[in-house]
C-alpha positions as CSV (number, residue, x, y, z in Angstrom):
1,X,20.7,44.1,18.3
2,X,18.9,44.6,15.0
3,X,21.4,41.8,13.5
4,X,19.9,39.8,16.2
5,X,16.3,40.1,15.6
6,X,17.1,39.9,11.6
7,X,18.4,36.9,12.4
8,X,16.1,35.2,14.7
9,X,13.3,36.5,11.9
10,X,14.9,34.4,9.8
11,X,15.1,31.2,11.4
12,X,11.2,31.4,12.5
13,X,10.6,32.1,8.9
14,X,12.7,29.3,7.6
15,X,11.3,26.6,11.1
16,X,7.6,28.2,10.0
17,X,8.1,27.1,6.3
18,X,9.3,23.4,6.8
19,X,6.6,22.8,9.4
20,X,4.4,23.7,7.3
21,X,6.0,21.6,4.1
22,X,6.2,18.9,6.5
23,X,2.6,18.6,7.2
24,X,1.8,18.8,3.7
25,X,4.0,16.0,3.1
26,X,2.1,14.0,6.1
27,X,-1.1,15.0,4.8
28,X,-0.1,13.8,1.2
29,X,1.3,10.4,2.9
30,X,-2.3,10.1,4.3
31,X,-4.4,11.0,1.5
32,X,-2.6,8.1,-0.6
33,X,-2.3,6.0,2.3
34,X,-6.7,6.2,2.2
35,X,-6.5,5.9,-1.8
36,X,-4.9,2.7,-1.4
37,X,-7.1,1.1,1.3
38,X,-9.9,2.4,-0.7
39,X,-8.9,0.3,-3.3
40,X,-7.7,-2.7,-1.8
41,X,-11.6,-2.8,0.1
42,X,-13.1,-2.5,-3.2
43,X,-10.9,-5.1,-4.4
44,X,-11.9,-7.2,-1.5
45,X,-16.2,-5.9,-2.3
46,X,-15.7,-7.5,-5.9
47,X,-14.5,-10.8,-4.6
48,X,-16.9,-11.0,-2.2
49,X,-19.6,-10.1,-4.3
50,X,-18.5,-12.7,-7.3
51,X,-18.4,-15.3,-4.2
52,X,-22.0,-14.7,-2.8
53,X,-23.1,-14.4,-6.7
54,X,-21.9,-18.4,-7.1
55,X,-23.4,-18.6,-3.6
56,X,-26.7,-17.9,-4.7
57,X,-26.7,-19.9,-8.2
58,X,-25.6,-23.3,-6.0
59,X,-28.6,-21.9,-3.2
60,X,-31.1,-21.3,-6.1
61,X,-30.6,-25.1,-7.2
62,X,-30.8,-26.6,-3.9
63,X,-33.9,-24.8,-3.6
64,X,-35.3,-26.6,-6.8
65,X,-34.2,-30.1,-5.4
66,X,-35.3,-29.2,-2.1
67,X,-39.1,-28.4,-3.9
68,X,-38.6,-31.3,-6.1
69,X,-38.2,-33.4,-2.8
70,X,-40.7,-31.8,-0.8
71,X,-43.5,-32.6,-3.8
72,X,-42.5,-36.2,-3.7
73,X,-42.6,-36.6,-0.1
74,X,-46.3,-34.7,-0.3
75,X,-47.5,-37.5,-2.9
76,X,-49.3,-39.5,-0.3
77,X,-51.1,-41.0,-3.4
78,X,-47.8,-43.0,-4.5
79,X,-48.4,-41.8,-8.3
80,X,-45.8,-39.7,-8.7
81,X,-42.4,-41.9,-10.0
């Protein structure tokens, strides 16, 4: 009987240790899993940020036209070329 219980000891010991290296290894999975989204959004951030930074140089001129235009249109003296 004590053979028994020695035994059975055992195998919870050794089932208790890989559970708990398996959910290590899950949790490890996930933490890099998380690293590389991480990186892949910031990735995506920079692009989106260099795209809204041309965005606003071509929306900045447009503006000036726009003003440009809207001086002219406000010459109701016809001096202006």
């Amino acid at each position: 009987m004590r053979g028994l219980a020695v035994v059975t000891g055992g195998l919870l010991l050794i089932g208790g240790t890989v559970l708990v290296v398996v959910a290590d290894q899950q949790r490890v999975d996930s933490l890099a899993e998380a690293r590389a989204a991480v990186v892949r959004a910031e990735a995506q951030l920079d692009a989106t940020r260099d795209a809204n930074y041309l965005l606003a140089e071509q929306l900045t001129a447009l503006r000036a036209v726009i003003a440009e235009q809207e001086t002219q249109l406000a010459d109701t003296t016809g001096f202006l070329p």
